[in-house]
C-alpha positions in Angstrom: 111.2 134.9 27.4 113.7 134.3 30.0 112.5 137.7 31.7 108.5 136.1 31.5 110.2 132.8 33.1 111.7 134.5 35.7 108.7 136.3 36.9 106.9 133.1 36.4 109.7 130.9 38.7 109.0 133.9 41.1 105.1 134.2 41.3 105.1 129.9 42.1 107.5 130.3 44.8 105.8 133.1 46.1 102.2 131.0 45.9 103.9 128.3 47.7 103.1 129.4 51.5 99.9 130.1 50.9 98.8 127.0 49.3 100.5 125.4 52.5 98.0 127.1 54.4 95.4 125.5 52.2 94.3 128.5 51.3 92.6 130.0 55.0 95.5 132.2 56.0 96.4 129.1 59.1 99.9 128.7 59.7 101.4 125.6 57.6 101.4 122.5 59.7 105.1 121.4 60.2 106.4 118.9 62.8 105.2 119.2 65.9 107.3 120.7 68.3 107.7 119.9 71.8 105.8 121.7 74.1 107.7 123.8 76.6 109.3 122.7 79.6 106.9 123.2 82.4 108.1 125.3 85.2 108.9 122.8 88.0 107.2 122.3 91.3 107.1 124.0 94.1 109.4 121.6 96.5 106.8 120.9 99.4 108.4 122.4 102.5 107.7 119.1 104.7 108.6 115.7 104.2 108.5 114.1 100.1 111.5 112.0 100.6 113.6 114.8 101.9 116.3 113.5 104.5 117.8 116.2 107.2 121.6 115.8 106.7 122.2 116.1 110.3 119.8 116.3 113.9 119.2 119.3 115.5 121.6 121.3 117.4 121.3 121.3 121.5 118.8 123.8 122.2 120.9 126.8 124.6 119.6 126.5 127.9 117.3 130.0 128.9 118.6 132.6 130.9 117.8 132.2 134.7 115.3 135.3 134.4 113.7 134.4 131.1 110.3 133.1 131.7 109.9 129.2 130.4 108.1 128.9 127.2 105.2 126.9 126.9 105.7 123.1 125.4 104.9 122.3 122.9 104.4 124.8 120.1 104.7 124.0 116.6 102.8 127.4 115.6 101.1 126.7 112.2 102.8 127.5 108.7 100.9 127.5 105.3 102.1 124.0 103.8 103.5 122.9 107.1 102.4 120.1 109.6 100.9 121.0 112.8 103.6 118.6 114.3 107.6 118.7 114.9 108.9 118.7 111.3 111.8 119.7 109.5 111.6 122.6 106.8 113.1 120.6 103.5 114.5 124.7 102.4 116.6 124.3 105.2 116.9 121.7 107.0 115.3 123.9 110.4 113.6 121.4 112.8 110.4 123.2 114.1 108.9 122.5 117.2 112.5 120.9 118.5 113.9 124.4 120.6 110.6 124.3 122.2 110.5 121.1 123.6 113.7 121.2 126.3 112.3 121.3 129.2 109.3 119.4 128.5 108.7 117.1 131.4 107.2 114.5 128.9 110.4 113.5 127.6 112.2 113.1 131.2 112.9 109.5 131.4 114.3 108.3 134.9 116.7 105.9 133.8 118.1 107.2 130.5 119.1 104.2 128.2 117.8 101.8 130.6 117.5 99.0 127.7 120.9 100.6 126.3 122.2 102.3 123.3 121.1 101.4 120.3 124.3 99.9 118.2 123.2 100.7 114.6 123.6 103.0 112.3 122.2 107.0 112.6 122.3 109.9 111.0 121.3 110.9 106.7 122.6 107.9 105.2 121.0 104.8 106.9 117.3 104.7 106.6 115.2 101.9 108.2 112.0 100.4 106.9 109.6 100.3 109.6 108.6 96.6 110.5 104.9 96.6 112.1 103.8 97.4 115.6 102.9 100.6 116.7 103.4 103.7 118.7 103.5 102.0 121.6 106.4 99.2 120.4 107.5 98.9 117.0 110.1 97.6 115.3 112.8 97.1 112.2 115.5 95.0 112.1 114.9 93.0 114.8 115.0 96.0 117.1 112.3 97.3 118.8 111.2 101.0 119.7 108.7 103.1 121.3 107.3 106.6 120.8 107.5 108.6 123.9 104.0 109.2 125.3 103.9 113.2 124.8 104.0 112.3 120.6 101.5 109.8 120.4 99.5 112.7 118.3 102.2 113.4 116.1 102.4 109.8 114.9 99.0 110.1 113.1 99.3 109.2 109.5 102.4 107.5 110.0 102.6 103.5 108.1 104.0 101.7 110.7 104.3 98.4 108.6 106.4 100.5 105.7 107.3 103.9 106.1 110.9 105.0 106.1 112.7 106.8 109.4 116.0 107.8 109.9 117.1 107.8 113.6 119.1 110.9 114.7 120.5 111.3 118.7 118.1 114.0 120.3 121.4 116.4 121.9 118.3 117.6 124.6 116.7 114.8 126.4 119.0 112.1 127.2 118.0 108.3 125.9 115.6 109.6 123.4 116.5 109.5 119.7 114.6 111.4 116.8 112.8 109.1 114.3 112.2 111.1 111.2 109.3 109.8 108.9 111.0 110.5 105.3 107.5 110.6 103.8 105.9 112.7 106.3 108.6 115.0 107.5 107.4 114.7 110.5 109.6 113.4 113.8 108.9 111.7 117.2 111.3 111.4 120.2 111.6 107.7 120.6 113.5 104.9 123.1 115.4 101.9 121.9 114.5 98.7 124.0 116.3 96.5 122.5 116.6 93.3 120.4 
């Protein structure tokens, strides 16, 4: 009798899957589990938020005998503006080395409205204010984009898109505005308050 129990105890326990899977050989509904972590995205190679930690380096001046390169080329990447921009893998501002000898971004009287007394660089980003390429402002200061990057500017919100200003080491009185959104950059002159 114990023996017959036994095999009996057995033969429910052994039943007890399968009546979970009411009967149709489906796995037994249990709680749900999470679904896997999706593999993360791709980090766009332009703009998204990303701030450069630092400008660009002054571009070495060319040998006397190498021929002068033409200005500007900002040779198309897959993903990548067709405008100066800075690669968010690192930090590499295209289009900039290009640029130094650009007569476009000579200005006669460097700083002629002065230097602009506020804060550059990574950690100080400024709300654009209204205007437009040709004067804008934040702050209470006012800038403009030098006439060679109008083109580049297109896209850019220039009643709330962030920049972050950065000194341009190659042509003297311009500064770098970085659009944080766009990844995108234009050489640009303070003229004032």
């Amino acid at each position: 009798m114990k023996r017959m129990l036994g095999l009996l105890t057995v033969a429910v326990l052994s039943a007890t899957p399968v009546l979970a899977q009411g009967g149709r050989g489906e796995p037994a509904r249990g709680p749900a589990r999470a679904p896997a972590p999706a593999k993360p995205a791709a980090r766009a190679p332009v703009g998204g938020g990303h701030i450069p930690p630092r400008g660009p380096v002054r571009t070495p001046a060319p040998a006397r005998s190498a021929p002068q390169r033409p200005a500007p080329t900002t040779a198309h990447i897959e993903g990548h503006p067709v405008a100066p921009h800075v690669d968010v893998h690192n930090n590499a501002w295209i289009g900039h080395d290009t640029r130094r000898n650009e007569v476009g971004l000579r200005l006669s009287t460097p700083w002629a409205h002065g230097r602009f007394g506020g804060e550059i660089g990574a950690g100080h980003i400024y709300r654009l204010g209204g205007g437009d390429r040709a004067r804008f402002g934040f702050d209470g200061v006012f800038w403009n984009v030098a006439a060679v990057d109008y083109g580049y500017t297109d896209g850019w919100l220039w009643n709330s898109d962030d920049i972050t200003l950065y000194p341009d080491p190659d042509h003297p009185g311009y500064y770098l505005a970085y659009n944080v959104r766009l990844g995108t950059y234009v050489h640009v002159e303070y003229l004032g308050d």
